[in-house]
LUMDRENSE-526127 format. One line per 10 residues: number of its first residue (from 1); their letters; for each residue x, z, y of C-alpha. Coordinates in nm, 3 decimals, always signed. Layout:
BEGIN
NUM	A	X,Z,Y ~ ...
***
This chain:
BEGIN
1	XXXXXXXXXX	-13.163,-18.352,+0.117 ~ -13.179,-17.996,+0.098 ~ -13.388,-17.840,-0.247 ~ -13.556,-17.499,-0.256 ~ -13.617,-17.321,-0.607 ~ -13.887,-17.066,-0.531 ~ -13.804,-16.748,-0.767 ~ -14.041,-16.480,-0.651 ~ -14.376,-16.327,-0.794 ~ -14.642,-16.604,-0.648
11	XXXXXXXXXX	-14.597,-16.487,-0.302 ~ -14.356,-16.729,-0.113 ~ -14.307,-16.490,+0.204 ~ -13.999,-16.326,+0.082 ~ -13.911,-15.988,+0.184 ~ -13.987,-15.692,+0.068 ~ -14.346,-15.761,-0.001 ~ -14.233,-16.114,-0.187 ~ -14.230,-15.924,-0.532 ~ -14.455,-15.716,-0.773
21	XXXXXXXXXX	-14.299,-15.490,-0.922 ~ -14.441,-15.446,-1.284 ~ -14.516,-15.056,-1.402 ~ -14.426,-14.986,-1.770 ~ -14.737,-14.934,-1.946 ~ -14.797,-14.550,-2.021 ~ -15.101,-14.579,-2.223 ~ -14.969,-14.590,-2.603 ~ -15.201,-14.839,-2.810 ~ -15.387,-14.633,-3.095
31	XXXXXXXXXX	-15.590,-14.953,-3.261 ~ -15.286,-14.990,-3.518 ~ -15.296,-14.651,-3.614 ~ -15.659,-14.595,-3.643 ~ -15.672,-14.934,-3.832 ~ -15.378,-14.792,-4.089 ~ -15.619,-14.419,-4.131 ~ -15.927,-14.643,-4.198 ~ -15.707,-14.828,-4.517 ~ -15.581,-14.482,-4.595
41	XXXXXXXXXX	-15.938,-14.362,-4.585 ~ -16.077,-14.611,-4.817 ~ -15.788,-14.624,-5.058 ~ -15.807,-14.251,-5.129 ~ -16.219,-14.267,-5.154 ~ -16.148,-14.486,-5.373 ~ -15.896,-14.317,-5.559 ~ -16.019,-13.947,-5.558 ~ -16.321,-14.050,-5.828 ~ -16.054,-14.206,-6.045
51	XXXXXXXXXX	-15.862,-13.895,-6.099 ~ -15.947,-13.680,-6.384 ~ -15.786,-13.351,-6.572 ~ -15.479,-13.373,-6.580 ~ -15.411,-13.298,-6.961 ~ -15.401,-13.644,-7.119 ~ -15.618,-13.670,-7.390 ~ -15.815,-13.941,-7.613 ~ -16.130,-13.866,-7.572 ~ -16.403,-13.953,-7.913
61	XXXXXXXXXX	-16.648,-14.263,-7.788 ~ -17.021,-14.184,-7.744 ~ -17.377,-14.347,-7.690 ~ -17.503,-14.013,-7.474 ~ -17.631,-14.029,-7.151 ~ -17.379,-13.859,-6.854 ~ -17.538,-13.526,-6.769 ~ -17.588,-13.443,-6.397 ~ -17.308,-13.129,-6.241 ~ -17.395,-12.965,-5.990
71	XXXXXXXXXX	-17.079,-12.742,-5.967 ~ -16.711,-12.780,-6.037 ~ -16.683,-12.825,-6.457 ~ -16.497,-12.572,-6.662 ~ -16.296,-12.731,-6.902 ~ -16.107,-12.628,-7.147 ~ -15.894,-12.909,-7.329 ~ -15.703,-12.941,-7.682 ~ -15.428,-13.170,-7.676 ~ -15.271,-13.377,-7.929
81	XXXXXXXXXX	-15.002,-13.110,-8.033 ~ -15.303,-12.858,-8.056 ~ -15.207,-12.689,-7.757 ~ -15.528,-12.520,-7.563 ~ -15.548,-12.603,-7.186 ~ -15.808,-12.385,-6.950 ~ -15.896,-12.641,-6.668 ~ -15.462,-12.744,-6.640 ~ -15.309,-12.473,-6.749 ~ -15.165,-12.393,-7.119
91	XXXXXXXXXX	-15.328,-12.062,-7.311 ~ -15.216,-11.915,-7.601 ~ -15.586,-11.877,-7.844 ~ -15.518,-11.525,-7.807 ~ -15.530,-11.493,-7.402 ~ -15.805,-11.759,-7.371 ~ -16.131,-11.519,-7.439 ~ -15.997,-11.256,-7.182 ~ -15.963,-11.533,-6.926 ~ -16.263,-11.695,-6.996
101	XXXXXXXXXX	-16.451,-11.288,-6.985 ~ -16.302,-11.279,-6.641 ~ -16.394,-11.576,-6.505 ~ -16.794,-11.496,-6.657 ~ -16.779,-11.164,-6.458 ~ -16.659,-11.373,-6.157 ~ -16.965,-11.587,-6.191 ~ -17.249,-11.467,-5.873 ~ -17.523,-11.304,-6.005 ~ -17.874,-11.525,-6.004
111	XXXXXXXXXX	-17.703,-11.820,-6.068 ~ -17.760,-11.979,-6.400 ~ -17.487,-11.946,-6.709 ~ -17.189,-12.201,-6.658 ~ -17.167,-12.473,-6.893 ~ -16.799,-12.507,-7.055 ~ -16.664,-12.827,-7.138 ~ -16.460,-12.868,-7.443 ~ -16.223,-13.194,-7.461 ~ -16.020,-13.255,-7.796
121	XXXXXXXXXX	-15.838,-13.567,-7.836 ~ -15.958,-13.711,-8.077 ~ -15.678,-13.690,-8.312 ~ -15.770,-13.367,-8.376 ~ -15.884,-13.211,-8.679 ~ -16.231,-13.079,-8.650 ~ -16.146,-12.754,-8.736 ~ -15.928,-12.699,-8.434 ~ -16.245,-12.788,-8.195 ~ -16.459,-12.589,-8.368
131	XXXXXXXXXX	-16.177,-12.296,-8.388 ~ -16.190,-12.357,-7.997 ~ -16.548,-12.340,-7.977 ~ -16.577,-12.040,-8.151 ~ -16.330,-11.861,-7.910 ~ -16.529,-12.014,-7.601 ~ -16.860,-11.826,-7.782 ~ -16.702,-11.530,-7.823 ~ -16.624,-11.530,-7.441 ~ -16.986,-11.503,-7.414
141	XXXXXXXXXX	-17.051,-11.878,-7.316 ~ -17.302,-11.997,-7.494 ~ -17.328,-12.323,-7.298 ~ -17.090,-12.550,-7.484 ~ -17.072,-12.901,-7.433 ~ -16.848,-13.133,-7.610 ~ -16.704,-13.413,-7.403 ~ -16.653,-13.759,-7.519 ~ -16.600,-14.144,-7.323 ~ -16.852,-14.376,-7.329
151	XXXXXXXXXX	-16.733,-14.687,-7.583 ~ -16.674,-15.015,-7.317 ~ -16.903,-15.243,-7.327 ~ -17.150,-15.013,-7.463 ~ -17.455,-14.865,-7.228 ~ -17.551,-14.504,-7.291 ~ -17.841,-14.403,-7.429 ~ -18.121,-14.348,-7.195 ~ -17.932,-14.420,-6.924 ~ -17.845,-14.742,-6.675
161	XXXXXXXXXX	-17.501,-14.774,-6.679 ~ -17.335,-14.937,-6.341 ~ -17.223,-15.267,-6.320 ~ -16.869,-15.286,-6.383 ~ -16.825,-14.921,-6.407 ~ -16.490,-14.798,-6.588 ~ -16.570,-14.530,-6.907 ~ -16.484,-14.148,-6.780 ~ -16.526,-13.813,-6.935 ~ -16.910,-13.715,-6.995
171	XXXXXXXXXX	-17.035,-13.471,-7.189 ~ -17.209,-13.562,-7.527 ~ -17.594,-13.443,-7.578 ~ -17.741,-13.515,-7.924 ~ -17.970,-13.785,-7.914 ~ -18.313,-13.740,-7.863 ~ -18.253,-13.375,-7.740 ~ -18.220,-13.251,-7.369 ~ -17.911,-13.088,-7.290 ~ -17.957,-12.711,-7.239
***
């Protein structure tokens, strides 16, 4: 009784022509990659609206309505030590109005005044905001705004707040008065 174990690729004939011979695949799959920059994508999207200055502060609650921005704030913060920050970086009182002069006479002309934001935490004394404020007018901004987080659980005046949104920085109006 003789047996016969058949080993080849399908084709039975033997020879030469009895086996395919398999080509490594030279195409390199890209699906797992694009799927991983689509996560990325999201995540940072995500992220990116999260992220505020970066000089932590605790920021007074408000009732105000957020105000609409149309170009990149400029912010200039007071921390709880009392140190002054313009946008990130520390000033000394003294070198803030000559910074602030140059970046007015930066400013294109047509375009309407820049609005300055002023953050204090809000263990602050008064005196020090308004000391900062002061300096910011003598710059030659007259467009101070005050910022100030919106109390949770609390909508703002004259405005819809979004479901489930998380409080950020927004600059305070008066209420009943339009912001200049």
């Amino acid at each position: 009784m003789a047996v016969s174990m058949n080993t080849g690729g399908g084709n039975t004939g033997g020879g030469r022509g009895g086996r395919r011979r398999h080509r490594p695949m030279a195409e390199i799959n890209v699906t797992p990659m694009v799927d991983v920059m689509l996560v990325l994508l999201i995540i940072f999207m995500v992220a990116a609206p999260l992220m505020t200055v970066g000089v932590p502060v605790d920021l007074p609650k408000t009732n105000a309505a957020a105000l609409n921005q149309e170009q990149e704030p400029l912010t200039v913060t007071v921390n709880p030590e009392g140190k002054i920050f313009l946008q990130e970086t520390e000033v000394e009182a003294a070198n803030l109005v000559p910074q602030l002069q140059a970046i007015m006479a930066n400013q294109p002309q047509g375009q309407p005044e820049r609005r300055i934001f002023v953050r204090g935490d809000r263990s602050i004394a008064y005196g020090r905001i308004m000391e900062v404020m002061g300096i910011v007018s003598s710059a030659g901004f007259s467009r101070v705004a005050l910022l100030a987080e919106q109390p949770a659980g609390q909508p703002a005046r004259g405005a819809a707040p979004a479901p489930g949104a998380a409080p950020t920085s927004r600059p305070a109006t008066p209420s009943g008065t339009a912001p200049r």
